[in-house]
Every structure is written in structure tokens, then in C-alpha cells.
N, C-alpha and C positions, 0 to 999 in steps of 0.2 A: 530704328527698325531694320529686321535683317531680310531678306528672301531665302523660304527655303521652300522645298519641293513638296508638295500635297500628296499624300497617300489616300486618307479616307478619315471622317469623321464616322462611329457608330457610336449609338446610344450604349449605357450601362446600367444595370437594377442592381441593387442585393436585399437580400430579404433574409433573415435569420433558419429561418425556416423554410426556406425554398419557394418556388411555384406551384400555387392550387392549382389543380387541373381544371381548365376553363376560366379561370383568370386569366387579363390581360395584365403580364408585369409594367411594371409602376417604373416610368425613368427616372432615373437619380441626376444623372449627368452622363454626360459626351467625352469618348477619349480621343481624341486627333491623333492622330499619326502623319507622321513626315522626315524626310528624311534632311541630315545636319551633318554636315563634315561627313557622307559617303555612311553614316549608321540612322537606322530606326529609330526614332524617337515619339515617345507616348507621352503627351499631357492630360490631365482633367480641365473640364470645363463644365458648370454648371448649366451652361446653354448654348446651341448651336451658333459656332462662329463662321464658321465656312460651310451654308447649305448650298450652295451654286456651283460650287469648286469640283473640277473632276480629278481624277488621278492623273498625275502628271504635270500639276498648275501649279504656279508663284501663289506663295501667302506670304505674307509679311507677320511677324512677329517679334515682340520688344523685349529682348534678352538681355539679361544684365546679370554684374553678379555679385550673389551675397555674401555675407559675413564671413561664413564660413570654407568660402569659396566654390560653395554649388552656382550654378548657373539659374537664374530665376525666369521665368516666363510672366511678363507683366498680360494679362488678357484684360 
């Protein structure tokens, strides 16, 4: 597990055809943000991992890396 610095957890939708007006959009998943070696970094996640977390807090997360030599985020 690493620590990195907490930015913000927001929800994300997509819908082919946009937003009905008067609908509430339909959440898909969560992107994180936080920051890694001094840069911005965005993951997906299907459901809220840090809803307590403010900006500016320790989150731990298990980075490892793949095949290919991307960097993988085990959530």
C-alpha cells in the first residue's frame, strides 16, 4: 500500500443521448483524484472508496504494475 494525497471523489453518469430535463442522472461510478509523484491523477471506481476523506488527507492505495508496464490500481 502507498499513501498519496486526497483531492476529491465526484460521481460520473453517461448516457448516449444525454440528460432529460427533469431527470435525475443515473451514477455509473466515481472518479478519485489525488495527487502521485507531485501530478493529478484520475481512477474509476464503481463505488465510493473515500466518502469521509477531505481534501488534503492520506489514502492508501495498492499500486502495482503490469504487463505492459502501466501502473495498475488494485481497488
Amino acid at each position: 500500500m502507498t499513501t498519496f494525497e486526497f483531492i476529491q471523489e465526484e460521481p460520473y453518469g453517461a448516457s448516449r443521448f444525454g440528460i432529460i430535463e427533469g431527470q435525475e442522472p443515473t451514477v455509473e461510478g466515481y472518479f478519485i483524484f489525488f495527487v502521485r509523484n507531485g501530478q493529478f491523477e484520475r481512477i474509476k471506481s464503481p463505488v465510493p472508496k473515500f466518502p469521509n476523506k477531505e481534501k488534503g488527507d492520506e489514502i492508501q492505495l495498492a499500486i502495482r504494475e503490469g504487463f505492459w508496464g502501466y501502473d495498475l490500481v488494485d481497488l
